[in-house]
PDB file of N, CA, C and O in Angstrom, chain B, residues numbered from 101:
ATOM      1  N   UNK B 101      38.711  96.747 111.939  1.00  0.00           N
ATOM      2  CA  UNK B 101      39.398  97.391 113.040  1.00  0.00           C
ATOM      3  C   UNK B 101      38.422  98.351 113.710  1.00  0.00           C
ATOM      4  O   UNK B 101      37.696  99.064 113.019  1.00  0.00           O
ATOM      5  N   UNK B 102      38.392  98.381 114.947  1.00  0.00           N
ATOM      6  CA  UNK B 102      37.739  98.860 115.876  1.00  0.00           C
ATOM      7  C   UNK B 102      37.754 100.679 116.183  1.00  0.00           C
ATOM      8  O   UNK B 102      36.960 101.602 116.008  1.00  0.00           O
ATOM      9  N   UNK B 103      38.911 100.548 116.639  1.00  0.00           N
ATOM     10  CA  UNK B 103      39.880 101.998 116.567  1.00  0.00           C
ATOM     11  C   UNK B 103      41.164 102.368 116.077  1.00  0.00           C
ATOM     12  O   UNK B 103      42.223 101.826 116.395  1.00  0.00           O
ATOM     13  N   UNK B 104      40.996 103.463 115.167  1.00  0.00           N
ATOM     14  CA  UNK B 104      42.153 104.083 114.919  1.00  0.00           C
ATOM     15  C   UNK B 104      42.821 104.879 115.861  1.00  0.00           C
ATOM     16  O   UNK B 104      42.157 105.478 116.708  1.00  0.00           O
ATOM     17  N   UNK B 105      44.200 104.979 115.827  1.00  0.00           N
ATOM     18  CA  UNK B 105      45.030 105.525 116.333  1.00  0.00           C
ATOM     19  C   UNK B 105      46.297 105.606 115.355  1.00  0.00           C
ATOM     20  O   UNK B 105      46.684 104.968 114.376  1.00  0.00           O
ATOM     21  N   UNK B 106      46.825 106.874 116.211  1.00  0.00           N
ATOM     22  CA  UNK B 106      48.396 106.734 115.922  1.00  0.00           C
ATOM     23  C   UNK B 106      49.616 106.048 116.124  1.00  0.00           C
ATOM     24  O   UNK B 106      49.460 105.438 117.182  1.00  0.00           O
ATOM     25  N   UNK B 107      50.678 105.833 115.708  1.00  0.00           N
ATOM     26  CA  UNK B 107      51.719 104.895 116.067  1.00  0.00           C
ATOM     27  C   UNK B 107      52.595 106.100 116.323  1.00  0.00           C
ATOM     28  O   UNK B 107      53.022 106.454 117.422  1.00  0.00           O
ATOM     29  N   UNK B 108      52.785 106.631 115.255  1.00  0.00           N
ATOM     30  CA  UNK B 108      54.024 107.995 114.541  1.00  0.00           C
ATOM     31  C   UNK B 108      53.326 109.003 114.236  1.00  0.00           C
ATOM     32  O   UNK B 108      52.349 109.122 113.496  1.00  0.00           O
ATOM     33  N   UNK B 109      54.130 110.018 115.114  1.00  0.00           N
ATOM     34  CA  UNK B 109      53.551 111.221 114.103  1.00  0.00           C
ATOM     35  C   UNK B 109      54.912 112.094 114.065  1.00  0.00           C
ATOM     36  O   UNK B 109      55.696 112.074 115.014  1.00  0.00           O
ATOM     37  N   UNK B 110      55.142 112.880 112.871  1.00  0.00           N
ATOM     38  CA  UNK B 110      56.401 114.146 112.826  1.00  0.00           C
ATOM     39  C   UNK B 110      55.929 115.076 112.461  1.00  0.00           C
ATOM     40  O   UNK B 110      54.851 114.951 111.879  1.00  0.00           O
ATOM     41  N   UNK B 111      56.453 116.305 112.612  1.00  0.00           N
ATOM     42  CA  UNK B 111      56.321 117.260 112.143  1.00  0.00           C
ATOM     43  C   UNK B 111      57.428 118.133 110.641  1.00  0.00           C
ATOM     44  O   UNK B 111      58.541 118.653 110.714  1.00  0.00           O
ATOM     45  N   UNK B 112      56.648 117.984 109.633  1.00  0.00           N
ATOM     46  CA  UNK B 112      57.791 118.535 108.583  1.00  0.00           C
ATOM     47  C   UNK B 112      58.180 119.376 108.066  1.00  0.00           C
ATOM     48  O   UNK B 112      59.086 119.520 107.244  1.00  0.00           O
ATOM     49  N   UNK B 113      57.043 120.436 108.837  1.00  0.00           N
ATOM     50  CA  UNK B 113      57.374 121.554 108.083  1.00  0.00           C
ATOM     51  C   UNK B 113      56.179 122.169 107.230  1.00  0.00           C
ATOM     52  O   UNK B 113      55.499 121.591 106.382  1.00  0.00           O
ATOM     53  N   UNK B 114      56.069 123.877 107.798  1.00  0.00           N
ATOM     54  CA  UNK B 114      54.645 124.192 106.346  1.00  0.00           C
ATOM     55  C   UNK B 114      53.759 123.736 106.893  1.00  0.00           C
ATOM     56  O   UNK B 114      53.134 123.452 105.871  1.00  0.00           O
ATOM     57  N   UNK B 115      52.867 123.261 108.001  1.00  0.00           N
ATOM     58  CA  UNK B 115      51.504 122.713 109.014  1.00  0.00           C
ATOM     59  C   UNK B 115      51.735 121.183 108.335  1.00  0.00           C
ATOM     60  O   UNK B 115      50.883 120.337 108.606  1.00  0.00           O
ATOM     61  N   UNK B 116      52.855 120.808 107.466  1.00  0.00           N
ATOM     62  CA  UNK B 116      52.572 119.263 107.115  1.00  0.00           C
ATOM     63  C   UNK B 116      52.992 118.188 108.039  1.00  0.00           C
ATOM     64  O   UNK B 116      53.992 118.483 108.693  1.00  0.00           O
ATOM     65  N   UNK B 117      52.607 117.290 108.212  1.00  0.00           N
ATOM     66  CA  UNK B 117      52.939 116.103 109.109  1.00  0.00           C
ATOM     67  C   UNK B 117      53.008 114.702 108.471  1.00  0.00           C
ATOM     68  O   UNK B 117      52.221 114.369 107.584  1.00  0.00           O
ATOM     69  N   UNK B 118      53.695 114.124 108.811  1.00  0.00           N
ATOM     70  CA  UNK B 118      54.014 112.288 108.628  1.00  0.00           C
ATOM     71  C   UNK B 118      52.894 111.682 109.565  1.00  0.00           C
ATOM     72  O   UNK B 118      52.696 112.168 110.679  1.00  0.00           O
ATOM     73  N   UNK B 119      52.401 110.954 109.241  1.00  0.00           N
ATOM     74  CA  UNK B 119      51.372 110.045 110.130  1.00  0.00           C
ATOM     75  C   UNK B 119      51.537 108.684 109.984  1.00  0.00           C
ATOM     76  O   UNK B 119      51.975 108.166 108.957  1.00  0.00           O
ATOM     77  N   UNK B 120      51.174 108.040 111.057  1.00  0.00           N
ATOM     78  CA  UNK B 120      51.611 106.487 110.813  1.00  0.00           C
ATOM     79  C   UNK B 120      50.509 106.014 111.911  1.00  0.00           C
ATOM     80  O   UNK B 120      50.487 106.316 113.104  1.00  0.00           O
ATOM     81  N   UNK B 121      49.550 105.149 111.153  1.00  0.00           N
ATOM     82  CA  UNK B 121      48.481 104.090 112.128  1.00  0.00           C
ATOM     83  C   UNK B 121      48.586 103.503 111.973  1.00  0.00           C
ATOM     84  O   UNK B 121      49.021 102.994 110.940  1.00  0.00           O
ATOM     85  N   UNK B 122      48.039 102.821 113.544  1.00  0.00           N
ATOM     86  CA  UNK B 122      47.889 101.480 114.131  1.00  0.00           C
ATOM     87  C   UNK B 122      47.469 100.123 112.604  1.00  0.00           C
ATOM     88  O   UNK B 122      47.870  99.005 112.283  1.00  0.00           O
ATOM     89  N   UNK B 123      46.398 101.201 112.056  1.00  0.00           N
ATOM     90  CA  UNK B 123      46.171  99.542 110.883  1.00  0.00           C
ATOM     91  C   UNK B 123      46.755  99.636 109.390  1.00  0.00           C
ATOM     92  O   UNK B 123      46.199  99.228 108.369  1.00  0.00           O
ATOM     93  N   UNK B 124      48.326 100.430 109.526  1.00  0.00           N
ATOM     94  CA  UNK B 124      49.692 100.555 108.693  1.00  0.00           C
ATOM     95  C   UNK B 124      48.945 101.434 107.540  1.00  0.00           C
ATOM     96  O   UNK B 124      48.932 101.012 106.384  1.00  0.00           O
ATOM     97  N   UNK B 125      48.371 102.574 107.861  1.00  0.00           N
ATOM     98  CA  UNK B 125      47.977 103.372 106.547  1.00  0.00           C
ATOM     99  C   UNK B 125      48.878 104.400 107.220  1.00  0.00           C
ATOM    100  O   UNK B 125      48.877 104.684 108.418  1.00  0.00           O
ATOM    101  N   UNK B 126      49.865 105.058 105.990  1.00  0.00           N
ATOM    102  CA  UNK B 126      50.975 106.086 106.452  1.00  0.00           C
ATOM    103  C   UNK B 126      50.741 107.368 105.023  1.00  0.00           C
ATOM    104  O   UNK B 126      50.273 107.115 103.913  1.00  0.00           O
ATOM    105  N   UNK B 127      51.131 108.435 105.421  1.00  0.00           N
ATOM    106  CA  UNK B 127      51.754 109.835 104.613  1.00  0.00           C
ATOM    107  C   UNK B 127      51.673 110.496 105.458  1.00  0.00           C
ATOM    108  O   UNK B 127      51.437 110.452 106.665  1.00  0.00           O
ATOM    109  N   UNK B 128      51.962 111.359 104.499  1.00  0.00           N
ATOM    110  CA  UNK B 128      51.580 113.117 105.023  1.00  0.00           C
ATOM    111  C   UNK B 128      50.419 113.788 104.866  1.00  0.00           C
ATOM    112  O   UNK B 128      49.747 113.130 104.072  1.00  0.00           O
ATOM    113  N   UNK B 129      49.787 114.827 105.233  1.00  0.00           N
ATOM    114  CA  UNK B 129      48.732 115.560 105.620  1.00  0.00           C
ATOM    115  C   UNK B 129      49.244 116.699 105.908  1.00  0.00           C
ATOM    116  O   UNK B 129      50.135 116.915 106.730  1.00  0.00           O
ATOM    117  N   UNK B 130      48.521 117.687 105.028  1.00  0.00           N
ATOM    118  CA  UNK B 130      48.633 119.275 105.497  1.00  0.00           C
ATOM    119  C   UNK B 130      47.611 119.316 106.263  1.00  0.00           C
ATOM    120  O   UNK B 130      46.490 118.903 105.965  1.00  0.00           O
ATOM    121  N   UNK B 131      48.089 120.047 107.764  1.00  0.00           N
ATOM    122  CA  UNK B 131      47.080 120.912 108.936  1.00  0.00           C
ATOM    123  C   UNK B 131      46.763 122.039 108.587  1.00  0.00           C
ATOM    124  O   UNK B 131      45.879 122.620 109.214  1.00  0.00           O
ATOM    125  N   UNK B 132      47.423 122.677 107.447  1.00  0.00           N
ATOM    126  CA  UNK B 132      46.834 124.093 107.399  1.00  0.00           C
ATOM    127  C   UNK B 132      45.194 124.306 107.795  1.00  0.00           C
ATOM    128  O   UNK B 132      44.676 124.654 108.856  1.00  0.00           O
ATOM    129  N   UNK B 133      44.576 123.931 106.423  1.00  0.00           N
ATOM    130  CA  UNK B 133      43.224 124.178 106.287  1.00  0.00           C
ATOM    131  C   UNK B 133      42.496 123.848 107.721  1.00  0.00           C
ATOM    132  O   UNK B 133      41.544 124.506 108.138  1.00  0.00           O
ATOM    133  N   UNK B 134      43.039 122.810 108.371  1.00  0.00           N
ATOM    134  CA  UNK B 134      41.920 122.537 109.692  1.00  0.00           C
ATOM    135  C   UNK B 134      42.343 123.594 110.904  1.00  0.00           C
ATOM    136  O   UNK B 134      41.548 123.931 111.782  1.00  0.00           O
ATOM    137  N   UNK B 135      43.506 123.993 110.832  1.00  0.00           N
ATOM    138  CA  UNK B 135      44.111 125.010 111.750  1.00  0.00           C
ATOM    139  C   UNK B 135      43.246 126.007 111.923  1.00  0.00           C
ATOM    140  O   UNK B 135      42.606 126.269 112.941  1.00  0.00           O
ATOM    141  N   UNK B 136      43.247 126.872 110.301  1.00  0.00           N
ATOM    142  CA  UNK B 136      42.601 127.770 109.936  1.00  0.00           C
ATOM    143  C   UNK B 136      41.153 127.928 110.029  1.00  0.00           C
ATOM    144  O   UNK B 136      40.575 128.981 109.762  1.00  0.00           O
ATOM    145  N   UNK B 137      40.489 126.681 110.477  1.00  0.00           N
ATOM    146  CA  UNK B 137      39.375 126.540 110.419  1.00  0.00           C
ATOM    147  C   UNK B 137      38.551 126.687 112.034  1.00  0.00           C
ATOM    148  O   UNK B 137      37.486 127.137 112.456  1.00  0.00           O
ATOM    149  N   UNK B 138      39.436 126.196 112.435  1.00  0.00           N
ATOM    150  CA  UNK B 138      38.981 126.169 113.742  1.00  0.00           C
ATOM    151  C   UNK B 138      39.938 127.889 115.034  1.00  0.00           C
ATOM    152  O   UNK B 138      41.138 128.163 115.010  1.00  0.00           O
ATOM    153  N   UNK B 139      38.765 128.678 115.980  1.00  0.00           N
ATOM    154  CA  UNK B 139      39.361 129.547 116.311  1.00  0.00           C
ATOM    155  C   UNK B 139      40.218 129.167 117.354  1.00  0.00           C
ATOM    156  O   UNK B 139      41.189 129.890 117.578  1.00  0.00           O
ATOM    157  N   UNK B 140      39.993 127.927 118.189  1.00  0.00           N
ATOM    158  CA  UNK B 140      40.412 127.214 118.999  1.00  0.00           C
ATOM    159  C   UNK B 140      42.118 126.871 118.679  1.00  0.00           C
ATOM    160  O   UNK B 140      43.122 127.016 119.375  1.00  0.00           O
ATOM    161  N   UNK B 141      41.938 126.439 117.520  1.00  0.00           N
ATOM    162  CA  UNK B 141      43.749 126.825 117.088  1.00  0.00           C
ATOM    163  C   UNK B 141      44.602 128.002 116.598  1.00  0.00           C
ATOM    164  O   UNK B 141      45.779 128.008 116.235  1.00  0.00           O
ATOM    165  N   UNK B 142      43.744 128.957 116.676  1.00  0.00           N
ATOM    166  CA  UNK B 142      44.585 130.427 116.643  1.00  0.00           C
ATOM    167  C   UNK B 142      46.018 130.274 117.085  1.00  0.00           C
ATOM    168  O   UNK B 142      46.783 131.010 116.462  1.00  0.00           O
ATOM    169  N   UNK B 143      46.409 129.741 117.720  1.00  0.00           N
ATOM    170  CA  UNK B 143      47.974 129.822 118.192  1.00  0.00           C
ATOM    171  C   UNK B 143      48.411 129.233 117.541  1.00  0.00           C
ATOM    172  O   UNK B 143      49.557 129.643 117.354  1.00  0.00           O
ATOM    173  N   UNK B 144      48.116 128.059 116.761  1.00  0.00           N
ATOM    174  CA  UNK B 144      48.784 126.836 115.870  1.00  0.00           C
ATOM    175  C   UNK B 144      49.150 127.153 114.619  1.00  0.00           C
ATOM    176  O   UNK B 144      49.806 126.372 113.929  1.00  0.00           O
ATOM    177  N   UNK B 145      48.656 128.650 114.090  1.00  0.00           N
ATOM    178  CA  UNK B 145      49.080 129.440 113.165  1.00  0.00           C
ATOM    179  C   UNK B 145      50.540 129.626 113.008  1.00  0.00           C
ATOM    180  O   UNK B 145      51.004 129.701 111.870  1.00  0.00           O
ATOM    181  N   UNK B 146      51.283 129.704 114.015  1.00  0.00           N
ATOM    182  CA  UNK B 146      52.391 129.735 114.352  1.00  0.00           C
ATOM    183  C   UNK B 146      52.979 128.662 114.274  1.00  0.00           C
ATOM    184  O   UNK B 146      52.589 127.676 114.898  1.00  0.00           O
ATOM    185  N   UNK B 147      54.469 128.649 113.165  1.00  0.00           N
ATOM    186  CA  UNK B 147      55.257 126.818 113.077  1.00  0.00           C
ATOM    187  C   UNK B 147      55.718 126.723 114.265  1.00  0.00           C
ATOM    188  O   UNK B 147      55.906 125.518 114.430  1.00  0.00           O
ATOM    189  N   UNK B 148      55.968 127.192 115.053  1.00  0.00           N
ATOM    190  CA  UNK B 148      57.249 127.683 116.800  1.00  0.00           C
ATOM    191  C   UNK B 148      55.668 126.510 117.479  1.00  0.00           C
ATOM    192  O   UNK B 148      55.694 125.362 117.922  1.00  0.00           O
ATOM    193  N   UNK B 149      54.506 127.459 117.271  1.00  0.00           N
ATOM    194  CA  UNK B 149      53.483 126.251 118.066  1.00  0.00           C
ATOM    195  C   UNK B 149      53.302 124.826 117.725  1.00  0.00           C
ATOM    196  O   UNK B 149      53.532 123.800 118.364  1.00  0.00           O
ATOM    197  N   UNK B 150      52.784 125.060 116.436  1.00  0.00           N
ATOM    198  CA  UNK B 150      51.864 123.765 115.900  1.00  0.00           C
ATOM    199  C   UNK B 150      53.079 122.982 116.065  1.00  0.00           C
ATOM    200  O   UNK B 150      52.666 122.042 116.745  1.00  0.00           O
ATOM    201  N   UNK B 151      54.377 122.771 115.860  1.00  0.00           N
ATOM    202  CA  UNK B 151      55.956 122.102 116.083  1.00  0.00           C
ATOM    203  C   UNK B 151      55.427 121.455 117.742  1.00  0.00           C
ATOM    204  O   UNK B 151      55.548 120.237 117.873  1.00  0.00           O
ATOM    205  N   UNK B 152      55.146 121.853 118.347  1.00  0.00           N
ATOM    206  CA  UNK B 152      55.087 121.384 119.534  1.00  0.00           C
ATOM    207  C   UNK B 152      53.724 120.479 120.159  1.00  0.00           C
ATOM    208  O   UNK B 152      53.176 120.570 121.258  1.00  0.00           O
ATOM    209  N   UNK B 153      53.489 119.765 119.231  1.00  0.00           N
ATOM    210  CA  UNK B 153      52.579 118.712 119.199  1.00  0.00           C
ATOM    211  C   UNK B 153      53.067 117.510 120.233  1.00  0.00           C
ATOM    212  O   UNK B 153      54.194 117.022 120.314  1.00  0.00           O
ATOM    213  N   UNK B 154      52.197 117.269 120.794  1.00  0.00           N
ATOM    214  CA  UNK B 154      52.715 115.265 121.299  1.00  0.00           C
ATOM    215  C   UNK B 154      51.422 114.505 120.899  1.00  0.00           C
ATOM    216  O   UNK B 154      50.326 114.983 120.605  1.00  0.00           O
ATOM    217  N   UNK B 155      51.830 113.149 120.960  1.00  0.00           N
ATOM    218  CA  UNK B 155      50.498 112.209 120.977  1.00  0.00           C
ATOM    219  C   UNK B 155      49.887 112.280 122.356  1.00  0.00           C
ATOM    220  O   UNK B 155      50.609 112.105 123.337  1.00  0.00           O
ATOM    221  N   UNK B 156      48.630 112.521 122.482  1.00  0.00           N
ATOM    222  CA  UNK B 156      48.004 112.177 123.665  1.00  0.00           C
ATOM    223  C   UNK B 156      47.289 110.972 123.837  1.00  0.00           C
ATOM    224  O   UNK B 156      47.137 110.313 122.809  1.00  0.00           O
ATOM    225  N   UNK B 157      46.815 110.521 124.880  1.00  0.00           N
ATOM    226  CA  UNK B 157      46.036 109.301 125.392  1.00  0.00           C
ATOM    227  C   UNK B 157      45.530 108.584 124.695  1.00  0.00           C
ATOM    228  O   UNK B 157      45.511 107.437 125.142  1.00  0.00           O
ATOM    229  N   UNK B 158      44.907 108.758 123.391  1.00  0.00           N
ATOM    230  CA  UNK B 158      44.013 108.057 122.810  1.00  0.00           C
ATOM    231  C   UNK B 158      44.875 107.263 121.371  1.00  0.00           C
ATOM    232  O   UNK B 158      44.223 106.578 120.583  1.00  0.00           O
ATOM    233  N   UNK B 159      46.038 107.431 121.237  1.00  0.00           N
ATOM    234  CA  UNK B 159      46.559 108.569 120.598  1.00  0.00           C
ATOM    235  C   UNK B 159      46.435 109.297 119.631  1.00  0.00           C
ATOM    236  O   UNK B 159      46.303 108.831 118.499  1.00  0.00           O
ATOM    237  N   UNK B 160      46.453 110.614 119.887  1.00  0.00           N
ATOM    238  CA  UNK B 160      46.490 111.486 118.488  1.00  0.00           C
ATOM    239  C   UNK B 160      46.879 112.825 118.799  1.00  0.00           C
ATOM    240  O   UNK B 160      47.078 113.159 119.967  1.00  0.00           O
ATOM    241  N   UNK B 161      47.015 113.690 117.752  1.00  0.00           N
ATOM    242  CA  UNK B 161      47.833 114.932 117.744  1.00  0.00           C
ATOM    243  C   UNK B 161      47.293 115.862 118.838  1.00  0.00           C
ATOM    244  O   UNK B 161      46.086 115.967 118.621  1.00  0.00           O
ATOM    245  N   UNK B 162      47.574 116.455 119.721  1.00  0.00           N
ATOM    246  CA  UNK B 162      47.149 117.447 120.386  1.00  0.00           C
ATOM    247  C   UNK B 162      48.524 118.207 120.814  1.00  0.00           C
ATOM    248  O   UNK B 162      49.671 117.768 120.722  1.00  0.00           O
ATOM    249  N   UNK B 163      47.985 119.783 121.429  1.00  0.00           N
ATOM    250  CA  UNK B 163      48.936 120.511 121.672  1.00  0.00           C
ATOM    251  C   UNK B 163      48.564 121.225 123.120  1.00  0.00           C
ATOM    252  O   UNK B 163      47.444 120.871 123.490  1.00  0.00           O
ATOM    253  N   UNK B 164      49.198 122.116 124.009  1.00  0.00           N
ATOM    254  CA  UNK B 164      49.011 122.119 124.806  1.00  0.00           C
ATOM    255  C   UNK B 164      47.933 123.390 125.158  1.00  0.00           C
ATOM    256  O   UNK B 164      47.313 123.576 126.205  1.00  0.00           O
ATOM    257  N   UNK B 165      47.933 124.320 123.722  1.00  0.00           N
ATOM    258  CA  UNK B 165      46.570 124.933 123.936  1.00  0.00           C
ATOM    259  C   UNK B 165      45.277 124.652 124.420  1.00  0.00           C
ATOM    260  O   UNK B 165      44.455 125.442 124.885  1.00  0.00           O
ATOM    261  N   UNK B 166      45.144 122.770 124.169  1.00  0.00           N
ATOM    262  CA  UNK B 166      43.870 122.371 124.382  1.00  0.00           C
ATOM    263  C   UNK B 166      43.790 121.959 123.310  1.00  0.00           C
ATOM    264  O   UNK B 166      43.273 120.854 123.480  1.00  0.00           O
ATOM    265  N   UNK B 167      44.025 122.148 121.807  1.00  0.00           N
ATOM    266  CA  UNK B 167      43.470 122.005 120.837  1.00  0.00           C
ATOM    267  C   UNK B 167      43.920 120.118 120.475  1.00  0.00           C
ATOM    268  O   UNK B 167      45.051 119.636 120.517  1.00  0.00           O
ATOM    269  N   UNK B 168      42.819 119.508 120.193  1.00  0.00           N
ATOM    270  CA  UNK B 168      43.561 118.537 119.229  1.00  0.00           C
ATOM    271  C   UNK B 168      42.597 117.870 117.992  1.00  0.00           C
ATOM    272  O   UNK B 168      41.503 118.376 117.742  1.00  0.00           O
ATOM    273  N   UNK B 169      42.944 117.059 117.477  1.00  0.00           N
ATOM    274  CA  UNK B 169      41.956 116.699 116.023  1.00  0.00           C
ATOM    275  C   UNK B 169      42.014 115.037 116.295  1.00  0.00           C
ATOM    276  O   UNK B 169      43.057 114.437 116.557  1.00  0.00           O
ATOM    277  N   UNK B 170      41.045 114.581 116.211  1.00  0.00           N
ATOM    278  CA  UNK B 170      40.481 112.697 116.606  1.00  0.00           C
ATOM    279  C   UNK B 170      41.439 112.043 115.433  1.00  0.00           C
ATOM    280  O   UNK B 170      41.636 112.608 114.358  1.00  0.00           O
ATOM    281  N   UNK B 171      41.999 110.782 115.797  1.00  0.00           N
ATOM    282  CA  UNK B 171      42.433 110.406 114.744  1.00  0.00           C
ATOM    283  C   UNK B 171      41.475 109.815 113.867  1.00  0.00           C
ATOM    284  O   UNK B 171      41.993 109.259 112.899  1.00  0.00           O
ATOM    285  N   UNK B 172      40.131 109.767 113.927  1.00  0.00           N
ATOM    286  CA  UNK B 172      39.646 109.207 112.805  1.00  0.00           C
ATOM    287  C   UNK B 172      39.700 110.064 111.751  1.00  0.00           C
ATOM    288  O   UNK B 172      39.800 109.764 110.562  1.00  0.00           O
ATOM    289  N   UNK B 173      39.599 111.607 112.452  1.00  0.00           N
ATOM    290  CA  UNK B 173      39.630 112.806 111.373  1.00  0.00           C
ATOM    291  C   UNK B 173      41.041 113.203 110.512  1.00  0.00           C
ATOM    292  O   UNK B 173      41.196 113.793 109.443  1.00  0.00           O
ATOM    293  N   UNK B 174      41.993 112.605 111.473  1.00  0.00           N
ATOM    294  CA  UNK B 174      43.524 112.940 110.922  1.00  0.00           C
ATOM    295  C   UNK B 174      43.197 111.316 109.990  1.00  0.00           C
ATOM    296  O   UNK B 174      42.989 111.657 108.826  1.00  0.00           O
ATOM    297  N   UNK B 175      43.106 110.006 110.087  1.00  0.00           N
ATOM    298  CA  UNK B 175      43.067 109.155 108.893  1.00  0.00           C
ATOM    299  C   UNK B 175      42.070 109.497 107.507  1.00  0.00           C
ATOM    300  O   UNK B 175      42.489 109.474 106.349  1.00  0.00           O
ATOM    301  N   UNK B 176      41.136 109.709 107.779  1.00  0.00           N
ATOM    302  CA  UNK B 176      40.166 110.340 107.216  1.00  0.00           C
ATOM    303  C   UNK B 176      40.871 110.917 105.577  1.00  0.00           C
ATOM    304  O   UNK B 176      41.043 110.588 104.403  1.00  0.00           O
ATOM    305  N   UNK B 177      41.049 111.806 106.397  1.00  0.00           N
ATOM    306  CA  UNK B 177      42.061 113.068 105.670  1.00  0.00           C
ATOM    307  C   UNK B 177      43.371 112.341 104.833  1.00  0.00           C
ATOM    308  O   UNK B 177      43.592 112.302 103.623  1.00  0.00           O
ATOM    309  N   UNK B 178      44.028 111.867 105.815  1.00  0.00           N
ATOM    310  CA  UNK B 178      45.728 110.942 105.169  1.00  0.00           C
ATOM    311  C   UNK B 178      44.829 110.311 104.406  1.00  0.00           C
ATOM    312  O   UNK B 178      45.393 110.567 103.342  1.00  0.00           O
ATOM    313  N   UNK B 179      43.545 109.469 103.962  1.00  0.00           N
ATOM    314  CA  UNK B 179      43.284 108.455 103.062  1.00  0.00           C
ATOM    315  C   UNK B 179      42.870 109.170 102.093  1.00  0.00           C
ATOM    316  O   UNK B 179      42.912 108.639 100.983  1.00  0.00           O
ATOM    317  N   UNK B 180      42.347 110.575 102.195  1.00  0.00           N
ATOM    318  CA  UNK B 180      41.709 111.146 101.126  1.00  0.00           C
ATOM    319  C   UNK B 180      42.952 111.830 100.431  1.00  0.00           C
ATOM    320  O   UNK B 180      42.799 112.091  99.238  1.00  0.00           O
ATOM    321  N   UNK B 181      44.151 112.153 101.006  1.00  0.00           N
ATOM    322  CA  UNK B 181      45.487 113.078 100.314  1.00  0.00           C
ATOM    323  C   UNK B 181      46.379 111.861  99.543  1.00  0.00           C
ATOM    324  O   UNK B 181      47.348 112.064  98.810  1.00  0.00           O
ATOM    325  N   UNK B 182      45.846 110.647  99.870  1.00  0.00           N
ATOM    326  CA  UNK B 182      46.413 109.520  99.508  1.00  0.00           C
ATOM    327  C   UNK B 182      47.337 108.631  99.708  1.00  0.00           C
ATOM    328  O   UNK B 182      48.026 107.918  98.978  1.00  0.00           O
ATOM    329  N   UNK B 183      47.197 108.853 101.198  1.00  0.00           N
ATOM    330  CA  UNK B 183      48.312 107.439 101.914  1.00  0.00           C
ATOM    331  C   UNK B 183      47.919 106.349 101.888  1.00  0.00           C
ATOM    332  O   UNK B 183      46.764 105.994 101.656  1.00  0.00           O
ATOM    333  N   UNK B 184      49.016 105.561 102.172  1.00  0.00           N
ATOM    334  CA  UNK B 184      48.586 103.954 101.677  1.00  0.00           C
ATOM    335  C   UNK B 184      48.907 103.195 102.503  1.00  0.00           C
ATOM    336  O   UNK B 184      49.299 103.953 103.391  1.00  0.00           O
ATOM    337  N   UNK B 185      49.056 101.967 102.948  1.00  0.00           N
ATOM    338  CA  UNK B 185      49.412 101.354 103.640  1.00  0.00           C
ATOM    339  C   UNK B 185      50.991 100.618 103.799  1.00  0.00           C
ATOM    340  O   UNK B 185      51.438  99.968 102.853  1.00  0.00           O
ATOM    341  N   UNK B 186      51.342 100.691 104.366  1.00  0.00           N
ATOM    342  CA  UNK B 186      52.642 100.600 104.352  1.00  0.00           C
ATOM    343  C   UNK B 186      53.154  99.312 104.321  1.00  0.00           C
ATOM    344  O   UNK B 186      52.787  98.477 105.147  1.00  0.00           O
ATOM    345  N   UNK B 187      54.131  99.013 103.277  1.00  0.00           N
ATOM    346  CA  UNK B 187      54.335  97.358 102.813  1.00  0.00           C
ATOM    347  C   UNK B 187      54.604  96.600 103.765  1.00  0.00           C
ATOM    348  O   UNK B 187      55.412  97.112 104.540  1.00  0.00           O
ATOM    349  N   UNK B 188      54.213  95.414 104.089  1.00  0.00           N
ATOM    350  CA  UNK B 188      54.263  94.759 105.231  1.00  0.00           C
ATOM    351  C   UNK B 188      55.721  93.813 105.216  1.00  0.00           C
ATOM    352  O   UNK B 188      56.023  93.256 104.160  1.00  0.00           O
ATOM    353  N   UNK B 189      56.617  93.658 106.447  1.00  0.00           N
ATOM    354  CA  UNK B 189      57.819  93.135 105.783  1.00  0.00           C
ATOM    355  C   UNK B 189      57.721  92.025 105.750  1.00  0.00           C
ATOM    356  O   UNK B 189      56.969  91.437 106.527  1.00  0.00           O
ATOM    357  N   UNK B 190      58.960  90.960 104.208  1.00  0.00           N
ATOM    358  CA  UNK B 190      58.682  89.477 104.430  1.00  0.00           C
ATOM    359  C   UNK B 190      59.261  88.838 105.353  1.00  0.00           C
ATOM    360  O   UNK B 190      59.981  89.567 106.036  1.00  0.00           O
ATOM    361  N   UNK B 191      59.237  87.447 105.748  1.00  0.00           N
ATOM    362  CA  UNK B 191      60.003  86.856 106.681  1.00  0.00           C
ATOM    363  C   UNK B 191      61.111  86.335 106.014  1.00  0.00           C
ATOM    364  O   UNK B 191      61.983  85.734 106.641  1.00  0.00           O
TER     365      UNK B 191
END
């Protein structure tokens, strides 16, 4: 696969999120640590903010501060916290 992207994303609560890509690898992922990391998301500190996420263009998480994170970096991450791919249905 060429490019990753998003399909799904939610917000659950606590900087954690549901993720769902294009090539069916799905969980959750805590944003804390990358929030915190970057000064550019200073506002995302806040659940009232980081809650107010959409998918943008490419797709992937961004907010309207400006701030957003590539989805290769949001799969990246979901593969290393240990999402899996999501069972494919039978016919």
């Amino acid at each position: 696969m060429d490019c990753v992207y998003l399909n799904k994303a939610k917000y659950l609560g606590k900087f954690r999120f549901f993720l769902q890509f294009n090539d069916g690898v799905q969980g959750e992922i805590d944003l804390k640590p990358i929030i915190e990391k970057y000064d550019q998301a200073a506002l995302l500190k806040n659940e009232n903010e980081i809650a107010k996420f959409y998918l943008d263009s490419w797709p992937t998480l961004a907010w309207d501060c400006g701030f957003d994170i590539a989805p290769e970096t949001l799969h990246k991450q979901c593969e290393q916290n240990g999402c899996r791919n999501a069972p494919r249905p039978t016919p």
